[in-house]
C-alpha positions, 0 to 999 in steps of 0.5 A: 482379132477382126479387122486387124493385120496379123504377120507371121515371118519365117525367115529363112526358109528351108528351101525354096518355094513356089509362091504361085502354087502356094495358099493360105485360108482362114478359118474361124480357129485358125489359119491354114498355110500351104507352101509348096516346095520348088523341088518336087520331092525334097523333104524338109525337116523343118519350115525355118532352116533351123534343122540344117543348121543343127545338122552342119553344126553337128558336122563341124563338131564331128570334123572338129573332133577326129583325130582327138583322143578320148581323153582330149574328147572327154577335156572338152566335154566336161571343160577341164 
């Protein structure tokens, strides 16, 4: 919308960023948003820090269920 103030919050993010090195422009359509990454290289799977989040939940669950029998493992999963 012209002449108004649009915000877009991504917080957190998923790693650091070097703000100097970074730029946006604005296009008719769209805008166009490059972050670029503090660390040379790091691979990010997503903007947010969503997808760690995921992968250490997945851990925790992982972690939480050795030892456990299938039985037990199956318990859980169906909440009998």
């Amino acid at each position: 919308v012209e002449g108004k103030e649009k915000y877009l919050l991504i917080r957190p993010l998923c790693d650091e960023i070097e703000p100097a090195d970074s730029s946006f422009s604005v296009k008719s359509d769209r805008v166009l948003i490059k972050l670029c990454k503090k660390s040379a290289g790091a691979q990010w799977g997503s903007v947010d820090d969503s997808d760690l989040r995921e992968k250490e939940r997945k851990e925790e669950k992982a972690k939480a269920s050795q030892g456990k029998s299938t039985a037990q493992l199956l318990s859980e999963l169906y909440g009998e």
